[in-house]
N, C-alpha and C positions, 0 to 999 in steps of 0.2 A: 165158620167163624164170622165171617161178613153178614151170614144170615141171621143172627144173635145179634153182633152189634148194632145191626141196623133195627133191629125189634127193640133192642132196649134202650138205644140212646138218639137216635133216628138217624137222616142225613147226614147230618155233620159229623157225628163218627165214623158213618161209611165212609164220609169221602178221606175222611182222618185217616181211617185204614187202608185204602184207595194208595193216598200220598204217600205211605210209607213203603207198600209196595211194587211201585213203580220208579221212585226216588232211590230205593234200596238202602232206606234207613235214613233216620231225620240229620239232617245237615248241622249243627253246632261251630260255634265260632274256636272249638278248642281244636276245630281238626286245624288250623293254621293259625299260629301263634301270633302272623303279622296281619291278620286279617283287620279290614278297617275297623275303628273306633273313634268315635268321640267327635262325630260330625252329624250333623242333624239327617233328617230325612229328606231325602231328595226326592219335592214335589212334581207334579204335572210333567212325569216321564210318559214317551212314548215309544214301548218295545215291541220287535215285532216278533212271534213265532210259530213257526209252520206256516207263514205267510198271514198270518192272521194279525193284524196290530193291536196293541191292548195300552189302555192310559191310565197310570196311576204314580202311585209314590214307592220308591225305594229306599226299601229299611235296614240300616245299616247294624249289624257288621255285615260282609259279606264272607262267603270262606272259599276253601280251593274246591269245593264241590258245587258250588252254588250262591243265590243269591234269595230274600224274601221281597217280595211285592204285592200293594194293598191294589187292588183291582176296583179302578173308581167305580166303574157301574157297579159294582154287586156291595165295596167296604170289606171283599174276604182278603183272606192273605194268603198269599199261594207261594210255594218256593219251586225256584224252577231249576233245572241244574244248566249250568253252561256249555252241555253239550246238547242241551236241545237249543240253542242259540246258532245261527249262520254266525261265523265266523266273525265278519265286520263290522255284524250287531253285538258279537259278545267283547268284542274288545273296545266300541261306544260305552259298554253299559259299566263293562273293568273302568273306564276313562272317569266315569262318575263316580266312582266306588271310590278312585282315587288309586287304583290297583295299579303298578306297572307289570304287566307280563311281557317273559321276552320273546321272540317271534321264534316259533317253533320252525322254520324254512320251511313250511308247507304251502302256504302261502303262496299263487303266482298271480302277479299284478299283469295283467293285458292294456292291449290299448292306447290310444293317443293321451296327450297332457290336456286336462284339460282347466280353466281358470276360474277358481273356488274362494272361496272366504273363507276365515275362522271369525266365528260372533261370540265376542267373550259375556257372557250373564253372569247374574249376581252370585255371589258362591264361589266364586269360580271356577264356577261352568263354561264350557266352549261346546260350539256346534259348529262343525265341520260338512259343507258340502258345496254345490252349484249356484247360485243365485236364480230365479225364473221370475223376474218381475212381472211376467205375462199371465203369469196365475195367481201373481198376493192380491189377496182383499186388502181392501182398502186401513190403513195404520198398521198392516204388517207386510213381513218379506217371506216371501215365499222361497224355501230353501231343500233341497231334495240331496240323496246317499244313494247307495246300492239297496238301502232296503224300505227308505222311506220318502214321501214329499211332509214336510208340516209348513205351518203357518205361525209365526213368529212377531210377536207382539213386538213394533218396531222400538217403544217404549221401553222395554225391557234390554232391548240390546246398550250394553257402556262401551262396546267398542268394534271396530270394522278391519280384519286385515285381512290382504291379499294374499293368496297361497296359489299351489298348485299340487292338482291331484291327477290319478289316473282313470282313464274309464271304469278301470275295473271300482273303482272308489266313489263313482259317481253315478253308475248305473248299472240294474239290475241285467242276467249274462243276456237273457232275451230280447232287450231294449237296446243293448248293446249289439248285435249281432245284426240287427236291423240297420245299426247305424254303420256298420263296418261294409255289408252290401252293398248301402247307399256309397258307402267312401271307394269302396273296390271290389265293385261285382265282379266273381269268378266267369270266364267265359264258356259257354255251357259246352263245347267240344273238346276245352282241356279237360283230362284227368289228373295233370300237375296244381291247376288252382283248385281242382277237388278235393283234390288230395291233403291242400294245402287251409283249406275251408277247412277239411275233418279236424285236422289239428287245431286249428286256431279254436273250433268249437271244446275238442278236451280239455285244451289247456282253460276253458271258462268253465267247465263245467257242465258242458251241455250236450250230453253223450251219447240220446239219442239223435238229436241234429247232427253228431261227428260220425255216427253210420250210417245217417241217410246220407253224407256228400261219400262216404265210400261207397255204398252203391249207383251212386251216380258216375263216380270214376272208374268203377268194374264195368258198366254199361259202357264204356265211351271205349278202356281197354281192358280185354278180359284178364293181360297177367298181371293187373292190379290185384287180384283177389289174392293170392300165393302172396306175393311181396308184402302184403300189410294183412296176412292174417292172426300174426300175434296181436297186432292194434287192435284188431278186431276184437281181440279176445278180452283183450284187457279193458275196453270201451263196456262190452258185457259186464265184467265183473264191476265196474265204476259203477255202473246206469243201473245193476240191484242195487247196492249198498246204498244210492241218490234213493231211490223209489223204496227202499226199507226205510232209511233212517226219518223220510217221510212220514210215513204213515205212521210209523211210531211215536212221533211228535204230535200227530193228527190223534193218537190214541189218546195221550197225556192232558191235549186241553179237552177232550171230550168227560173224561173222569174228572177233572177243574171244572168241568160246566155241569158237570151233576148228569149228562148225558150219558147215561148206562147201557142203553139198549144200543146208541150208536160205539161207543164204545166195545162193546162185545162183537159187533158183525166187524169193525175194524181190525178186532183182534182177532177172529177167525180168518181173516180175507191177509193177514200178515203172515198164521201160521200155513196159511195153502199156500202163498204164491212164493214167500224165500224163507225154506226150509233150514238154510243155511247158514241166513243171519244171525251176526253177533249179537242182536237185543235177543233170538228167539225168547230164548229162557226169560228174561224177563217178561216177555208177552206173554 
């Protein structure tokens, strides 16, 4: 079927039939009857996924499966679903939409408080993060989240307030984790701050750093390994389902970039290594 459409109507069918199945059927504003309306398009967004950033505009309505976005380099329009979005970017991008979603308690915030601004723009728009005056060019503010730093046209901002956020809101788990070392290096002959490191690393998300400080705390005492081998277990099943739902977002923008060939070795290197993943089927 791919091989047809693509003879007779070229790329952009492909990647049309591409979208459809990967997305699992085109998104419509009927699937949610309170889905936005009647608000322009929200220019010079900057989203990030699978780690990759992308700048363009968002086209409203948005629905409960997802959202459309015009992707400035290329003018295409791509719909992404909200679950290839990191969490604190999908609930930024809802914030735009004008969405309110209510917190699923999944959700665990880490870390110290740290002191943030909310910059309200035109529209009314807010941008929630840290201030780094040490990096803004000159006539903007340089302002960073868990998943971005940008540069902020000082011109543009109508207003300055003070907030307060958490690490986990203000920096990425790896960025973080450096800075928590710096705050409270574990001493390398306790197995209690190992111990205590691996958790602090699961609770951010970073699961294979939470069994490297368990075998660091097996090394120091060996009945560490018996007492925390459910953790163990469950760090395992975390750190496939991080490294599947990865690659599978890695798969998604490579069909959006028209990249076929990388595309398919993606999706072979997905069905060999987690047989057991929830996207399999869709891969």
């Amino acid at each position: 079927m791919l091989r047809n459409a693509f003879k007779r109507y070229g790329f952009m069918a492909l990647l049309a039939v591409a979208a459809l199945v990967f997305s699992g059927g085109a998104s419509t504003a009927a699937e949610n009857p309170k889905a936005t309306s009647g608000i322009e398009e929200i220019k010079d967004v900057t989203i990030v996924v699978g780690d990759q950033p992308y700048t363009g505009d968002l086209i409203p309505p948005a629905t409960e499966s997802g959202f459309r976005f015009r992707w400035k380099e290329t003018g295409d329009v791509l719909t992404f679903r909200w679950s290839s979005l990191e969490q604190s970017e999908r609930k930024k991008v809802q914030k735009l939409f004008r969405i309110e979603v209510a917190d699923s308690g999944t959700h665990l915030e880490w870390g110290e408080e740290v002191e943030c601004v909310r910059l309200k723009m035109a529209k009314n728009r807010f941008i929630e993060g840290k201030l780094e005056p040490e990096r803004a060019m000159p006539g903007y503010l340089c302002i960073r989240n868990a998943t971005q730093v940008v540069q902020i046209p000082q011109k543009d901002v109508l207003d300055t307030e003070k907030i307060v956020k958490r690490e986990s809101d203000v920096y990425p788990p790896e960025e973080a984790l450096s800075l928590i070392l710096l705050r409270t290096p574990p001493q390398p002959d306790s197995a209690a701050d190992q111990l205590e490191m691996a958790r602090k690393c699961a609770v951010m998300g970073l699961y294979q750093e939470a069994m490297d400080y368990l075998d660091r705390a097996k090394e120091i005492d060996l009945q560490t390994e018996e007492r925390t081998k459910d953790f163990r277990q469950e760090l395992v099943v975390k750190h496939q389902e991080k490294q599947a739902s990865k690659l599978y977002e890695q798969i998604v923008m490579a069909i959006h970039r028209e990249e076929y060939g990388s595309a398919r070795e993606k999706c072979e290197s997905y069905l060999r290594n987690f047989p057991t993943a929830e996207g399999r089927t869709k891969v």
